[in-house]
Every structure is written in structure tokens, then in C-alpha cells.
C-alpha positions in Angstrom: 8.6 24.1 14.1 6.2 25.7 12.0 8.2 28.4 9.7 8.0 30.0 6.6 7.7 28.7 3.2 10.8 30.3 2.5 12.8 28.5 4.5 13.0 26.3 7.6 14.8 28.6 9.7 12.9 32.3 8.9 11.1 33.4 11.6 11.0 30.4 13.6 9.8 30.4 17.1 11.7 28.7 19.7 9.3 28.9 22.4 6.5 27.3 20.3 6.1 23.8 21.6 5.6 21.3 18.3 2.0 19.2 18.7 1.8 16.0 19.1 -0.2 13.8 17.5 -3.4 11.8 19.1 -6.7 10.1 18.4 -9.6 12.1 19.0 -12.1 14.0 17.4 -11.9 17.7 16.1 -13.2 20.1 18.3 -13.4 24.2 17.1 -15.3 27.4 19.2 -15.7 30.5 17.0 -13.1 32.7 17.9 -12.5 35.9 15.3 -14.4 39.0 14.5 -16.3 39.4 10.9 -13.6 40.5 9.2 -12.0 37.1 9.5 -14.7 35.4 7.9 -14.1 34.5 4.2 -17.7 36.0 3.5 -16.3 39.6 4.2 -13.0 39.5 2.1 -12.0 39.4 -1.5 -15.3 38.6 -3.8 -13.5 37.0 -6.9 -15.9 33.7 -8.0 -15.5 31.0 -10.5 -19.8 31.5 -11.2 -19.2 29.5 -14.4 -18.9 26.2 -11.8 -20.3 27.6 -8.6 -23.1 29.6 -9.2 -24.2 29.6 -5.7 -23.1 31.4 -3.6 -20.6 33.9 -4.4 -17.1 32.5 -2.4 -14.1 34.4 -1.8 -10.5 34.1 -3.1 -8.7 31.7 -2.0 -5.6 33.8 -0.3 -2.7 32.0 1.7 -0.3 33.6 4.0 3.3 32.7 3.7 4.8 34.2 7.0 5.4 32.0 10.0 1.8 31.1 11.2 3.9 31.3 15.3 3.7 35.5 14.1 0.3 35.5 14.5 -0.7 32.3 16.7 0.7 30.7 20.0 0.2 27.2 18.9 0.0 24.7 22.1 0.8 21.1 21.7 -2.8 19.9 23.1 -4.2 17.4 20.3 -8.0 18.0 19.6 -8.4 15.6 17.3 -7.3 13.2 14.1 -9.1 14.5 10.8 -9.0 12.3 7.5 -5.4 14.4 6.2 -4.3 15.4 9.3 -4.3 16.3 13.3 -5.6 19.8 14.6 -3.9 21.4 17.5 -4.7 24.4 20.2 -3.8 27.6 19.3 -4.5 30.9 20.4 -4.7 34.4 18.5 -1.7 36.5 20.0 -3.7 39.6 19.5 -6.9 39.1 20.9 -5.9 35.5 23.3 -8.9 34.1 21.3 -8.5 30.0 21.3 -8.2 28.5 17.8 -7.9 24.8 16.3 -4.7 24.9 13.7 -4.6 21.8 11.6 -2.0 20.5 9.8 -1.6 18.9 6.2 1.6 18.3 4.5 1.2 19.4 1.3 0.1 17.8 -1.6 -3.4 17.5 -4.2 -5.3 15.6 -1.5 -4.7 18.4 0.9 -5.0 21.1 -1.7 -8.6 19.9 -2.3 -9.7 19.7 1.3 -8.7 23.6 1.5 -9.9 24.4 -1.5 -13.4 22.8 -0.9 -13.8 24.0 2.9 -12.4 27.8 2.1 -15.7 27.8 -0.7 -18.3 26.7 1.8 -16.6 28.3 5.3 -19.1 30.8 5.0 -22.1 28.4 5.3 -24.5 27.6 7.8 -23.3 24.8 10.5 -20.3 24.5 8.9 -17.0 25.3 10.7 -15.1 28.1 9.7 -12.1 28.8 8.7 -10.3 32.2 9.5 -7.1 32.2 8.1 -4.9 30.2 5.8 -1.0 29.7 5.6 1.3 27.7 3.8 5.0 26.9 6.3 7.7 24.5 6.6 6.9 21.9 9.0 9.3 19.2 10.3 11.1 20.1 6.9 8.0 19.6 4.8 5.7 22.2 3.1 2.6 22.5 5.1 -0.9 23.9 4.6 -2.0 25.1 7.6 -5.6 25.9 8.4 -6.5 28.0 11.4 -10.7 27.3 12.1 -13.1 28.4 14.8 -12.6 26.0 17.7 -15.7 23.9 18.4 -15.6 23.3 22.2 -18.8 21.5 23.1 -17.9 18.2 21.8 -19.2 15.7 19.2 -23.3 15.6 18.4 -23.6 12.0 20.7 -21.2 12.9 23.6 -23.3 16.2 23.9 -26.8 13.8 24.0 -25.0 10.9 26.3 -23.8 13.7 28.8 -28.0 14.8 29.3 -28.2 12.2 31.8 -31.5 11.7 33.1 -32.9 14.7 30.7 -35.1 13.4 28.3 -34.3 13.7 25.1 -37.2 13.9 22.6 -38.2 13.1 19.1 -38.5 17.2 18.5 -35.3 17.7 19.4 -33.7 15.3 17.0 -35.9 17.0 14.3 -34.4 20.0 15.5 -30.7 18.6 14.9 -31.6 16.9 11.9 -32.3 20.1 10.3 -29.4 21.5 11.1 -27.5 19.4 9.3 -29.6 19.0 6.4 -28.8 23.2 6.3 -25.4 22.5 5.9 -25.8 19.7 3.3 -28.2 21.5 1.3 -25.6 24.6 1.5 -22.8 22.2 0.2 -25.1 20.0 -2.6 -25.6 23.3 -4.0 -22.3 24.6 -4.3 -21.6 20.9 -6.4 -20.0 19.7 -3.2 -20.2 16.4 -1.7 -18.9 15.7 1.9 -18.8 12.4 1.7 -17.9 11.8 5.2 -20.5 12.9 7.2 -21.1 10.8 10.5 -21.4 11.6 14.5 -17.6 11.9 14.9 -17.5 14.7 12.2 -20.7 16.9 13.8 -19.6 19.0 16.7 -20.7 22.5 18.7 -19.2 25.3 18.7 -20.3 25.8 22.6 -21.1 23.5 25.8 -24.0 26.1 26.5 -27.2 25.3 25.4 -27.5 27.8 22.6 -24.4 25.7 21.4 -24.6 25.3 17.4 -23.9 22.5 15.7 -21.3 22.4 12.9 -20.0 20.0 10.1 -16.4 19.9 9.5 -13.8 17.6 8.1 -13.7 18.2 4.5 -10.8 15.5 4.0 -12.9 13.7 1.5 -15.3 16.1 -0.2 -15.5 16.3 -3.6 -16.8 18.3 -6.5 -19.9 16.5 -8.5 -21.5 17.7 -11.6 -23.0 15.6 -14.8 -19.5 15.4 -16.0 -17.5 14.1 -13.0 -19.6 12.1 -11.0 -17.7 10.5 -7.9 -15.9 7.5 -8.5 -13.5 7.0 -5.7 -15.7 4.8 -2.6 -14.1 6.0 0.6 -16.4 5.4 3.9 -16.7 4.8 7.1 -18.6 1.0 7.8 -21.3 2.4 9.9 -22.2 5.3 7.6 -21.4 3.8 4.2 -24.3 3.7 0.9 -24.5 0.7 -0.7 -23.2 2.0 -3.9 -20.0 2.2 -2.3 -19.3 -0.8 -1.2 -19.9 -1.7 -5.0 -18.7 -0.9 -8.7 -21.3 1.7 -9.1 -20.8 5.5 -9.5 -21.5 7.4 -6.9 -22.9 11.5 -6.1 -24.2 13.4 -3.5 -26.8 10.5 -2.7 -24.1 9.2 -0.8 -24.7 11.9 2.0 -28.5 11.1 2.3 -27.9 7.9 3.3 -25.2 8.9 5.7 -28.3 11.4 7.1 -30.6 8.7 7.1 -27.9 6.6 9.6 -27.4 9.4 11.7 -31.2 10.2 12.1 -31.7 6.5 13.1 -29.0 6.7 15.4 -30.5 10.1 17.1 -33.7 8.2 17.2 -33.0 4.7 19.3 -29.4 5.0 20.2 -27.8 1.9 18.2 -26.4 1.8 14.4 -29.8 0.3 11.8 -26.4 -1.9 10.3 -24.0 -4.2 12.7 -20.9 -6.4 12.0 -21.8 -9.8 14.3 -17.9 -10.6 13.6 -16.4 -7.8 16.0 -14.8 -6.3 12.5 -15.4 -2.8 11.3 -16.9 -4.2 8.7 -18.1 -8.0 7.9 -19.9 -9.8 5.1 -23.1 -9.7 6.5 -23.0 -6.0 7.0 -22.2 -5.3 4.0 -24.6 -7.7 2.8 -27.4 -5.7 5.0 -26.5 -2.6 3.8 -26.6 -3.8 0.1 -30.1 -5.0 0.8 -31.3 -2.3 2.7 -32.2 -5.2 5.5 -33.1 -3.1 9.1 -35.5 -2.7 11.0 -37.1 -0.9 14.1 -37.0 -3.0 17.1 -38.9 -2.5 20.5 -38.9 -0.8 23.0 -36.4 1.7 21.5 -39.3 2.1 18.4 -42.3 1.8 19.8 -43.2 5.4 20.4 -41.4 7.1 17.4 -43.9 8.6 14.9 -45.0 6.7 11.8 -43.3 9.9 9.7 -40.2 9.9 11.4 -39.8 5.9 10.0 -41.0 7.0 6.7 -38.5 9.8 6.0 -35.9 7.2 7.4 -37.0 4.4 4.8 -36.5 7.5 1.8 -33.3 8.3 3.0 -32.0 4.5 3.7 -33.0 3.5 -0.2 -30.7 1.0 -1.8 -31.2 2.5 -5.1 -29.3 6.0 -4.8 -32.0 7.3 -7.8 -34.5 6.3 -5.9 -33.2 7.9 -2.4 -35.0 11.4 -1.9 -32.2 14.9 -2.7 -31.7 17.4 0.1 -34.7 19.4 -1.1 -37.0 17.1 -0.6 -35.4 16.2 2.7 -35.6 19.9 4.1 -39.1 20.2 3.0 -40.1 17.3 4.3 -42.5 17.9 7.5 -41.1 16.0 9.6 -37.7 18.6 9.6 -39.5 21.8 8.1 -42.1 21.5 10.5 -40.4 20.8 13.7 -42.3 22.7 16.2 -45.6 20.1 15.3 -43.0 17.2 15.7 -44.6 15.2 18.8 -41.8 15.8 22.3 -42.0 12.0 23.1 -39.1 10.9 25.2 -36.4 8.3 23.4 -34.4 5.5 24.4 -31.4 7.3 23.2 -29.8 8.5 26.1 -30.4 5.2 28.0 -28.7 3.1 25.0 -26.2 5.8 24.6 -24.8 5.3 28.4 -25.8 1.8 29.0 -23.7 0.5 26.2 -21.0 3.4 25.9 -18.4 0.7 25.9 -19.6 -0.5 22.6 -20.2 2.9 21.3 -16.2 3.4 22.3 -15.6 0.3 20.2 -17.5 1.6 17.2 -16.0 4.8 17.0 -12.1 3.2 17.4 -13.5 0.7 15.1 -14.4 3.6 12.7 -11.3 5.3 13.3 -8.8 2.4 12.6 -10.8 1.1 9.9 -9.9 4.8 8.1 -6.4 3.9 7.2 -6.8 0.4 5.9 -10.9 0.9 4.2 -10.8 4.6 2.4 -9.1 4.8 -1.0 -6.3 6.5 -1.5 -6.6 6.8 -5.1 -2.8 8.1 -5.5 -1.6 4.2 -4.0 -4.3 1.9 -4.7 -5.3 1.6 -8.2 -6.2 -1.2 -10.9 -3.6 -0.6 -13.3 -0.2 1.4 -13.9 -1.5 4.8 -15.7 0.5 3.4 -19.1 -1.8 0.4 -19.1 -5.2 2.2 -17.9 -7.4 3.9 -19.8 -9.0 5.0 -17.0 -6.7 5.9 -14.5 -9.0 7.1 -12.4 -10.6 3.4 -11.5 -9.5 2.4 -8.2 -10.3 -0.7 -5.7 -11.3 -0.2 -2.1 -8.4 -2.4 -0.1 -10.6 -5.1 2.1 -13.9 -5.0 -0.2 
């Protein structure tokens, strides 16, 4: 049950079923008024370390989350530090996704780092924060907007025989660049960003597409570069699968798979060997080897390949920032964008066996291919003068 962080037994709800846990992807819809949203409450800011834009307090509720929410036991998804569950607001009846971290600094970070940029555009939000017992364990409990149209390449598969046009992936691709550039300026790095993790908020048309999953994001500035490689194979830079250092360049290449992706229908960078992630991948990735085969190719504009090759750069100093990325014409000037019709719903359904694969290859490949920097490290802290050094397990 979830309870109090007072005790296990304080207002406890008997008739509140506990979730169980599953493997799909997180799915939020918008659910509370304006006064929810972190933008409208307390003003207090650390402007010393993020500037821009002002963020709110960070303020935790310590009753029994079951006062305020009827939490289901429908799954709706597996996020890097935890599952999210249905809940619904007992005042208004609003649904809600509640997920659950045990406590501890990985967890801490996630909120932290999601609370700052809630208030962003397509990003999902979070409306309320508590801290309970759970199964005997001090939770963090995040309650967000519930995203119910689905992930960005379910939504495209599901058009059917609807074209889908090179515009409208300019149109997407935007979007998320918004919500990059809104986190690269707060000195926040995502780190994570892939299909699985881009969802809408609506099945309706006017549906908006959000970024969530902050399980790995992470603070960057001069001083504290990132240092810890944690990916997923289809969306991983090549500085990561190496010793290098490693900053917000890291989510321009993952934009740079994703626009490929939105483009044709298939990954630019395969494993041959049925594993998440082979040798030869990673050997293609390194190298920057890909290329743009026909049919799917043939019609997609000369500028749309170009702002792919900038984005897809081996050398992360040489790989264009989020600026130039949103001002390039090809997203800031969508409307001029030619409408030709892609290959990508055709690929999409044709092979959505392998695209299955891919994702549960993604998802499995989490647990064993991330670094958990607490467990897997090069030396004991007394030995280390780095402790902070750490080895990707499979690399």
C-alpha cells in the first residue's frame, strides 16, 4: 500500500488495489487545472546555476498519496527507475499516471531534474509530488499528466493508408527540438531521448507531443561534464560507446536517429547478429558509416539529408547545438518544407514484427547496457581517485 512517510500503517487505504508491474511504455494526458502546474506555485530559484527560466520550489507532500488519488493497478509503462500506474484525481475523476521510485540519489535526481523543466514546452508535466511508504520502502511518488495517444511511431504506424509526408516530420522534429532546446538551456541533458520516450498527450489530432522519462538526465556545465555512458543501442553517440566525455551533444545525435527514422521507417545503424548491440554496430556508429538507400530515399529533400549528416557527426564538437538545429530551415521553416509522401508508414507496418523486436531489444538491453554508477565501477572508492569513472557492463 502506498502510506505515509510516517509510518506504514497511517492513513492506509484498503480498498486501493497495489499495481503491478509490466513492460510497456509510459503513457500521460494532461489532467489538472493551472494551479497544479509548477509554473504557478512557489518562485524560489537557484539563478546562480539555472539562469533560465525561473523554476519553482521543489515541495513534497508527505500524506498518503490514496487521500488525494484512486490509484488503479493498470501498468502504463516501465520508465528507466521505475513503473507508472493509472490513477485518478478523487476530486475532479481526472485520470493521472502515478509512478513509483523507491527512494534513493538516482531517484532524487530524476525528480529533481523533471520538477525544474515540468513547466516546458512538450515536456510532460508533473502536478504533484509525494514522498510514502511503499511495500515497506520509502517511495517518491510522482503524479504526471497522462499522455493517452500513445508513443510518436505507434501514432504514425496506426495512419494506415494516410500519407505521411516529409512536412509533417519537420513538423515533429521541431517539436522536439523545443523541448531540447528548453532543457540544454536549463544545463540539462536528457540523455535518453528515443521513440519509446516521445508520446501525446491525446489520440485527437491536435494531440501534442511530449518528452518524458527523466531517469537519466543530468546536469552539464564546464565543470561537470557527463561522464557516466548510459544508452540505448539504436540511439547511442559514438562518444558513448567509448572513453570520451560526453555533454549535451549526446542528444543531437539521438535527434539525428529519430529524424532518420521519421524519414524512411528503419534505424541508419543495425546489429546483423540479432543482439541489441554487436560489433559491427558499434563499429558503424563509431564511424558514422550509413547511408540512404532506395526507394525509401529517393524523394526526401537534399536539406533534410544535410541536417541529418550535422546531426549524425562522429565528432560531438563538430555535431551542430540545438540553436543551430532550431534555426536551421529545414525545422524553422516548416511550412516551405516540400509535402512529399514517405515510405514510413509502409516500413513501419510491413516490418512491425521487427520494430517489436527492436523496441524489446531496447528494453531488455536497459538492465544489462546502462551504468549504474552506484554498482559498476573501476575501483573501490579507497583505491580511486576518481571515483566517478565507471565501465559500461558488455562494452
Amino acid at each position: 500500500m502506498l502510506q505515509n512517510g510516517k509510518s506504514q500503517t497511517d492513513n492506509a487505504d484498503a480498498s486501493e488495489p497495489e499495481p503491478k508491474s509490466e513492460t510497456q511504455s509510459e503513457k500521460t494526458e494532461a489532467t489538472e487545472s493551472a494551479a497544479s502546474h509548477p509554473e504557478s506555485q512557489s518562485t524560489d530559484t537557484d539563478s546562480t546555476r539555472f539562469p533560465l527560466p525561473v523554476y519553482p520550489k521543489l515541495e513534497i507532500k508527505r500524506h498518503a498519496v490514496t487521500e488525494d488519488y484512486k490509484v488503479s493497478s493498470q501498468v502504463l509503462g516501465l520508465g528507466v527507475n521505475g513503473k507508472v500506474v493509472e490513477c485518478y484525481n478523487k476530486k475532479t475523476g481526472q485520470k493521472c499516471a502515478l509512478k513509483i521510485l523507491y527512494e534513493c540519489p538516482k531517484a532524487q535526481r530524476e525528480v529533481e531534474l523533471h520538477w525544474r523543466v515540468s513547466g516546458g514546452p512538450h515536456i510532460v508535466r508533473i502536478l504533484s509530488l509525494y514522498e510514502n511508504m511503499y511495500r515497506g520502502k520509502k517511495c517518491l511518488l510522482i503524479i504526471m499528466e497522462c499522455m493517452e495517444g500513445g508513443e510518436l511511431f505507434s501514432r504514425i504506424q496506426a495512419r494506415g493508408d494516410q500519407a505521411f509526408t516529409e512536412r509533417e516530420a519537420s513538423e515533429i522534429m521541431r517539436d522536439i527540438g523545443t523541448a531540447i532546446q528548453y532543457l540544454h538551456n536549463m544545463n540539462i541533458a536528457h540523455r535518453d531521448i528515443k521513440p519509446e520516450n516521445l508520446l501525446y498527450n491525446s489520440k485527437e489530432d491536435i494531440g501534442v507531443l511530449k518528452l518524458t522519462d527523466f531517469g537519466f538526465a543530468k546536469e552539464t556545465s564546464l565543470h561537470n561534464p557527463l561522464q557516466t555512458p548510459c544508452y540505448t543501442p539504436y540511439y547511442v553517440a559514438p562518444e558513448v560507446l567509448g572513453p570520451e566525455k560526453y555533454d549535451k551533444s549526446c542528444d543531437m545525435w539521438s535527434l539525428g536517429v529519430i529524424m532518420y527514422i521519421l524519414l524512411c521507417g528503419f534505424p541508419p545503424f543495425y546489429s546483423n547478429t540479432g543482439q541489441a548491440i554487436s560489433p559491427g554496430m558499434k563499429r558503424r556508429i563509431r564511424m558514422g558509416q550509413y547511408e540512404f538507400p532506395n526507394p525509401e530515399w529517393a524523394e526526401v529533400s537534399e536539406e533534410a539529408k544535410q541536417l541529418i549528416h550535422q546531426l549524425l557527426k562522429t565528432d560531438p564538437n563538430e555535431r551542430m547545438t540545438i540553436e543551430q538545429f532550431m534555426n536551421h530551415p529545414w525545422i524553422n521553416q516548416s511550412m516551405v518544407v516540400p509535402q512529399t509522401p514517405l515510405h514510413t508508414t509502409r516500413v513501419l507496418t510491413e516490418d512491425s514484427e521487427m520494430w517489436d523486436e527492436v523496441k524489446e531489444e531496447l528494453t531488455s538491453a536497459l538492465a544489462t547496457m546502462r551504468v549504474d554508477y552506484e554498482q559498476v565501477k573501476i575501483k573501490d572508492l579507497d583505491a580511486s581517485s576518481n571515483p566517478l569513472i565507471f565501465v559500461p557492463p558488455h562494452i
